[in-house]
PALUMKE-695835 format. One line per 5 residues: number of its first residue (from 1); their letters; for each residue z, x, y of C-alpha. Coordinates in steps of 0.25 Angstrom, whole numbers, plus 5000, padded with zeros to 4 digits. Each point is the difference from the previous one (the first is absolute). Layout:
NUM> a> Z X Y; ... .
END
This chain:
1> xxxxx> 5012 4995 5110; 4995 5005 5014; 4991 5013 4999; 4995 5010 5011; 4993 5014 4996 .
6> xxxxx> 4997 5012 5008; 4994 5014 4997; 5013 5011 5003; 4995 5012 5004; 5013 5009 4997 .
11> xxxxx> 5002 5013 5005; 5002 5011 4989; 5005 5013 5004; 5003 5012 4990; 5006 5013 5007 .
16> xxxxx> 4997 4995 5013; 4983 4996 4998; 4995 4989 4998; 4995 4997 4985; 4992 4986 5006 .
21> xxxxx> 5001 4997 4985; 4997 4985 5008; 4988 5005 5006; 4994 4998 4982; 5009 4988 4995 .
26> xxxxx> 4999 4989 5007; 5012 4991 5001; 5003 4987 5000; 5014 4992 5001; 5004 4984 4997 .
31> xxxxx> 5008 5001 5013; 5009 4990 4994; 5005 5010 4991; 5009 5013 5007; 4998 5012 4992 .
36> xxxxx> 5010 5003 4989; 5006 5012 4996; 4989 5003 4989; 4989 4996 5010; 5007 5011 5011 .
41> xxxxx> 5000 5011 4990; 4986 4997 4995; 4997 5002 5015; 5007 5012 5001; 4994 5006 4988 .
46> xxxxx> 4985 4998 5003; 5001 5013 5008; 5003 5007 4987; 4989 4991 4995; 4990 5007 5011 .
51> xxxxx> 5005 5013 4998; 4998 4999 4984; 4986 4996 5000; 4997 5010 5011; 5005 5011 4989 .
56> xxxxx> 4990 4994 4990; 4990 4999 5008; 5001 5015 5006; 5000 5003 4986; 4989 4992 4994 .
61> xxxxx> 5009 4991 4989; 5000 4987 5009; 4987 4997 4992; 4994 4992 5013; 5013 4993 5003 .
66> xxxxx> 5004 5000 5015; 5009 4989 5008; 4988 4998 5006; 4994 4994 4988; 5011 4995 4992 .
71> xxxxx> 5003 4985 4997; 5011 4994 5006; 5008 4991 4992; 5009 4989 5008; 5013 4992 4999 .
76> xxxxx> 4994 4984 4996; 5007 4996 5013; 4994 5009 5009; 4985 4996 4997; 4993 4986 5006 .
81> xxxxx> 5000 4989 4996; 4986 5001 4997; 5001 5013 4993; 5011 4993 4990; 4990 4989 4997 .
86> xxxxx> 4989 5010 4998; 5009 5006 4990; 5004 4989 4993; 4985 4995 4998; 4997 5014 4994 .
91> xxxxx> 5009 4999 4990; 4998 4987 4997; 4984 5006 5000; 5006 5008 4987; 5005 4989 4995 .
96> xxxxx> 4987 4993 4997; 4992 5012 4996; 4998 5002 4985; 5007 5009 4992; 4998 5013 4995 .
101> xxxxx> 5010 5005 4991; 4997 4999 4984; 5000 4985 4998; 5004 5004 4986; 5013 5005 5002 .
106> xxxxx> 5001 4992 5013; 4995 4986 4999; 5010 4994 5009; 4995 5010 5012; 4992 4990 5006 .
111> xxxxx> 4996 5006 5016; 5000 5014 5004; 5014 4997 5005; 5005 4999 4987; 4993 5014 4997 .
116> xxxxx> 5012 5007 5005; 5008 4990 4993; 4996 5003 4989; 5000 5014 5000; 5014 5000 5005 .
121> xxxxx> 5006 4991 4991; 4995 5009 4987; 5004 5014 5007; 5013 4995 5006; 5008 5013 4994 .
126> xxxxx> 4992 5012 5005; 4997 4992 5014; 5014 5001 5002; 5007 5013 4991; 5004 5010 5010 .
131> xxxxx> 4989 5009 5003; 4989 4988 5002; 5007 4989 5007; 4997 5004 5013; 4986 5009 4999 .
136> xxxxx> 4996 4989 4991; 5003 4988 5008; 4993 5008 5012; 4987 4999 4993; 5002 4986 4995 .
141> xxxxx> 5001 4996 5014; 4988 5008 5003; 4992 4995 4992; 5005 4985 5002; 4997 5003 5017 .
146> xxxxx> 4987 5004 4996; 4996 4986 4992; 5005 4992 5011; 4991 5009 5010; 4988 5002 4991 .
151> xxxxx> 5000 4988 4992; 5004 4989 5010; 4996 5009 5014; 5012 5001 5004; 5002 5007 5013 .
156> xxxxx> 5014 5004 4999; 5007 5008 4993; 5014 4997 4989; 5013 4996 5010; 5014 5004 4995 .
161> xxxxx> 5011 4991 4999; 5012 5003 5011; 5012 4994 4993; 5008 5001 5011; 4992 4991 5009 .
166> xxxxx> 5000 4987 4991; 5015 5004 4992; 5009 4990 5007; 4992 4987 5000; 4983 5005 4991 .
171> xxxxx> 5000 4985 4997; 4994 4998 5015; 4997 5012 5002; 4985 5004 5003; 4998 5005 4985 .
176> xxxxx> 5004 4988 4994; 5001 4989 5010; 4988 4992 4993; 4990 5000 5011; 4987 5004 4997 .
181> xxxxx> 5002 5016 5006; 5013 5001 4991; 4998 5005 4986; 5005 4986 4994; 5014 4991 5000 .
186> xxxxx> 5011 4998 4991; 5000 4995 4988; 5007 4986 4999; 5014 4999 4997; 5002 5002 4984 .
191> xxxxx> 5014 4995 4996; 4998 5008 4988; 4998 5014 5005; 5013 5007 5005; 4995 5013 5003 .
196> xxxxx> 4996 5015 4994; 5011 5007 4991; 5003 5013 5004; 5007 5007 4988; 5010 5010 5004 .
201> xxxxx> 5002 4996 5015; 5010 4992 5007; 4998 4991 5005; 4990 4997 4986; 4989 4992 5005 .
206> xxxxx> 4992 4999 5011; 5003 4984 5003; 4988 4989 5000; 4996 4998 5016; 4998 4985 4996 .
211> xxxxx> 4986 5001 4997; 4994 5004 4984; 4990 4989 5000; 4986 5001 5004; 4994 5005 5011 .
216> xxxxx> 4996 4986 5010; 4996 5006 5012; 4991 5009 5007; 4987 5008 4995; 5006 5002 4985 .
221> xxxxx> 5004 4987 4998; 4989 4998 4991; 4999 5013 4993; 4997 5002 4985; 5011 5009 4993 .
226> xxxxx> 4992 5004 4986; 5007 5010 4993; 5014 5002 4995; 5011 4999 5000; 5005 5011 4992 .
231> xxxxx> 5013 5003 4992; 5005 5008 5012; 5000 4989 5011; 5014 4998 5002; 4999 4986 5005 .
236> xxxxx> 5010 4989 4992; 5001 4985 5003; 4986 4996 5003; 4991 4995 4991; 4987 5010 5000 .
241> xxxxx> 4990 4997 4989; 5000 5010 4992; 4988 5008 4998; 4991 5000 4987; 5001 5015 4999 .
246> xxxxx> 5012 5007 4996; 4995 5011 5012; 4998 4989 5009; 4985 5004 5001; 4994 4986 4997 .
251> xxxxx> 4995 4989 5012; 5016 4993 5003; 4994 4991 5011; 5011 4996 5009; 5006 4999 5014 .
256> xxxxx> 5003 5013 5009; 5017 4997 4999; 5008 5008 5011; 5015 4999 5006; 5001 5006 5015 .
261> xxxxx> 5013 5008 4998; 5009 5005 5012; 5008 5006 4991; 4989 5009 4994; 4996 5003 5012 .
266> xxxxx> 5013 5004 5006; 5000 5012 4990; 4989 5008 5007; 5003 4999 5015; 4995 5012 5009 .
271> xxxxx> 5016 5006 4998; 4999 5001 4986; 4985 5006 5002; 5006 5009 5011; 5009 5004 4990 .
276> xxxxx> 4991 5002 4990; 4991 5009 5007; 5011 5008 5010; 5011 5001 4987; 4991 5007 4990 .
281> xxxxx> 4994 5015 5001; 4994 5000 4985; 4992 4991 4995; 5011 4995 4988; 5008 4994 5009 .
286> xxxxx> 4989 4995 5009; 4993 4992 4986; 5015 4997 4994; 5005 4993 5012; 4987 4992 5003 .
291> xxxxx> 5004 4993 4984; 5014 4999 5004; 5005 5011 4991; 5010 4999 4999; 5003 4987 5004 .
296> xxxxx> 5009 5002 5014; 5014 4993 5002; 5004 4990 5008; 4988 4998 5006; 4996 4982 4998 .
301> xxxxx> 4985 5004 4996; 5001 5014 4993; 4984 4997 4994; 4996 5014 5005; 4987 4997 5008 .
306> xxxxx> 4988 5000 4989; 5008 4988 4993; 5003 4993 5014; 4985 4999 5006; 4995 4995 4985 .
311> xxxxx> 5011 4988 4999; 4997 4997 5014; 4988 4992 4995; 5006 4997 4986; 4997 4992 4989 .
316> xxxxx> 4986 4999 4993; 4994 5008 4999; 5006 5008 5011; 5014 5004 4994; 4992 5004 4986 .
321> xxxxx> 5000 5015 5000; 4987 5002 4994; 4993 4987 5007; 5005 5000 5013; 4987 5004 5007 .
326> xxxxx> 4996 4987 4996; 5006 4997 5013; 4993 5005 5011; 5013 5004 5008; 5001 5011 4990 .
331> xxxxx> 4990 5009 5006; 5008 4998 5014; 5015 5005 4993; 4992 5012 4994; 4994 5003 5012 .
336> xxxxx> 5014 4998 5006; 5005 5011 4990; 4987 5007 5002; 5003 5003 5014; 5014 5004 4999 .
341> xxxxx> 4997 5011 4989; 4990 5004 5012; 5011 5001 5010; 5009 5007 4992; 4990 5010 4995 .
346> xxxxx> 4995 5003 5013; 5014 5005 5005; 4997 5015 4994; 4985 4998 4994; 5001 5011 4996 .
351> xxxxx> 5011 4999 4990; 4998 4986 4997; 4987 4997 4999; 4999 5002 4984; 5015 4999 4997 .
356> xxxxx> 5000 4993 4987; 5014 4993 4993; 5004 5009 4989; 5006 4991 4993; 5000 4986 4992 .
361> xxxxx> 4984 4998 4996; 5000 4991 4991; 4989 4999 4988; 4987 4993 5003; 4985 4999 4994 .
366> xxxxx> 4986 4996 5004; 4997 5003 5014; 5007 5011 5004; 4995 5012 4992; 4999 5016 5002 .
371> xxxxx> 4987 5005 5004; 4991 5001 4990; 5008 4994 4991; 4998 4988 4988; 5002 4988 5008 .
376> xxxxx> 5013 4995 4992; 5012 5003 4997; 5014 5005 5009; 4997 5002 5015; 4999 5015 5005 .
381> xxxxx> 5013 5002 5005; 4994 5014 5006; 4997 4993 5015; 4990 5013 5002; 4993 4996 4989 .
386> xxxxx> 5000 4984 5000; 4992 4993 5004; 4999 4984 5006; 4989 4993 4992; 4999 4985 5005 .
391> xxxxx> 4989 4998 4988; 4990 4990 5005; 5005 4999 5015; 4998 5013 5004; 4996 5015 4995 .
396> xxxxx> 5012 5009 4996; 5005 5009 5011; 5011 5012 4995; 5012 4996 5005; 5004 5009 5010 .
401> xxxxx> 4988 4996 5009; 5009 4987 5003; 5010 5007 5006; 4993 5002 5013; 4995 4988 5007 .
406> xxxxx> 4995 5009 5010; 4987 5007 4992; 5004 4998 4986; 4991 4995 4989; 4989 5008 5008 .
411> xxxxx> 5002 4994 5013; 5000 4986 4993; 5012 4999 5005; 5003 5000 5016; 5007 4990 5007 .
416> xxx> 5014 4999 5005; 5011 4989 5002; 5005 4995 5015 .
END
């Protein structure tokens, strides 16, 4: 795939002055991609941006947080090729360093990469009831980004997934193409595996891309998968050991297993993430059509985009709800997710910044705890009180601090997405 970048220095006008937003954040474009419609609003929202962290600033809540400081998190494709490769060596880096978390609840947690896994998998229900799915994955990333940078001296900071730049052919595209500044090939071709069920819609699977095997190419194809799978991986047709836990917590060593799917990925182009963001003043209808609820008609890949930038990557242990950080894709889809909350919050920041869904937490236990509060038990459902508590990866932080990415968590938080 041919690749050319340039720095856009974009003009930015609000009532007639120049917000010279462009003159904080550096820009940089693949030439090779035009900006889609998500890309153009994200544009066009950065003087809203300018104008929101000016206000905080002006009233001392920014906690040192300018757009003059803040990270900048890119697209894959619109960084070099060396950049890629030093990313991909970093996590890799993570991969080799010793674990932390309790080797007696977690023996198969074998590298520091597995830490998250591990921490996912056995808090998969508050990670992802209502009030917690995005705040919380907002930290996770965080934290993740900060072992890759001071653990394995990475420079960088996390890229985001742009589905709509690899949907109509990822098998060759320059997340998945196999090369070694790709994140890793397909998986070889699994007659066995015909695809991810998906109850209640029709069509009712997303159907197999022809891969399901192990991964044979590029910098993965030698990676270690240790824990799980658990009883919620969806995946039928392919002989996974099983592992020696019930929880899936022991060492399963096995090959990294993926199926490049189009017709995943063709349930999150930049139309249905315009639509998502544009279609939805409150944050109900904004969380209930990034799941696909309900499931839209006639549409040939109603997934709703969370479920379609997890199965683009599919099958072990990517399609397993609670393992699929295990593939290291997993951090660019929820970055993906991460930055379209962003966008949509920062079209009235006022109003949005802190709307939390009202509806549909489910019960969870562990992690997520009120503050103060015995560690155990329900997860506070009170989002003013809860708190996110990633246990041995980071220190708890309440909640509503990761719901600003600009000064949150006491400034911890403060970067942006382009």
């Amino acid at each position: 795939m041919r690749t050319s970048w340039s720095v856009l220095l974009l003009p930015s006008i609000i009532g007639g002055a120049a917000a010279d937003w462009t003159s904080k954040v550096k820009v940089v474009r693949n030439g090779y991609f035009p900006l889609d419609v998500v890309d153009k609003l994200e544009t066009a929202t950065m003087d809203k941006v300018d104008t929101w962290v000016a206000s905080k600033v002006a009233a001392g809540k920014n906690n040192g947080c300018t757009l003059e400081n803040a990270a900048v998190r890119r697209e894959w494709s619109d960084l070099s090729v060396t950049q890629r490769e030093e990313y991909v060596a970093a996590v890799k880096c993570l991969m080799n360093l010793p674990a932390r978390a309790p080797k007696d609840k977690y023996p198969g947690a074998l590298s520091r990469f597995d830490d998250f896994v591990a921490y996912h998998m056995t808090h998969a229900a508050q990670l992802h009831d209502t009030i917690h799915l995005f705040p919380a994955h907002k930290q996770f990333l965080y934290v993740y980004e900060q072992a890759l940078r001071n653990e394995c001296n990475y420079t960088g900071y996390q890229p985001y997934m742009n589905y709509d730049r690899y949907a109509q052919d990822p098998i060759h595209s320059t997340m998945f193409n196999g090369n070694a500044s790709s994140m890793g090939g397909n998986g070889a071709p699994e007659p066995g595996y015909k695809g991810i069920p998906q109850n209640g819609r029709t069509p009712n699977i997303i159907k197999s891309g022809g891969g399901g095997g192990c991964v044979t190419e590029g910098p993965f194809s030698d990676m270690v998968v240790s824990l799980g799978p658990t009883s919620m991986s969806p995946i039928r047709g392919i002989n996974i050991p099983k592992n020696p836990f019930a929880n899936g917590t022991a060492a399963n060593k096995r090959c990294l297993r993926r199926d490049i799917n189009r017709n995943a990925a063709m349930g999150a182009t930049a139309d249905r993430a315009y639509s998502l963001i544009t279609n939805n003043t409150d944050i109900n209808g904004f969380y209930n059509q990034l799941l696909g609820n309900p499931p839209p008609k006639n549409d040939p890949y109603p997934w709703g985009i969370h479920t379609a930038g997890h199965y683009i990557h599919a099958v072990d242990p990517g399609a397993d709800p609670a393992t699929s950080p295990g593939d290291p894709v997993f951090y660019f889809h929820h970055g993906a997710l991460d930055r379209l909350w962003w966008i949509w919050q920062m079209q009235d920041p006022a109003k949005r910044l802190n709307a939390v869904p009202a509806f549909g937490e489910m019960p969870g236990h562990g992690g997520m705890r009120k503050r103060g509060g015995r560690h155990g038990g329900r997860a506070d459902t009170d989002p003013m009180t809860a708190v996110i508590d990633l246990e041995w990866l980071a220190p708890s932080i309440p909640l509503m601090e990761a719901h600003d990415q600009l000064g949150g968590n006491k400034g911890a938080f403060c970067y942006v997405y382009v």
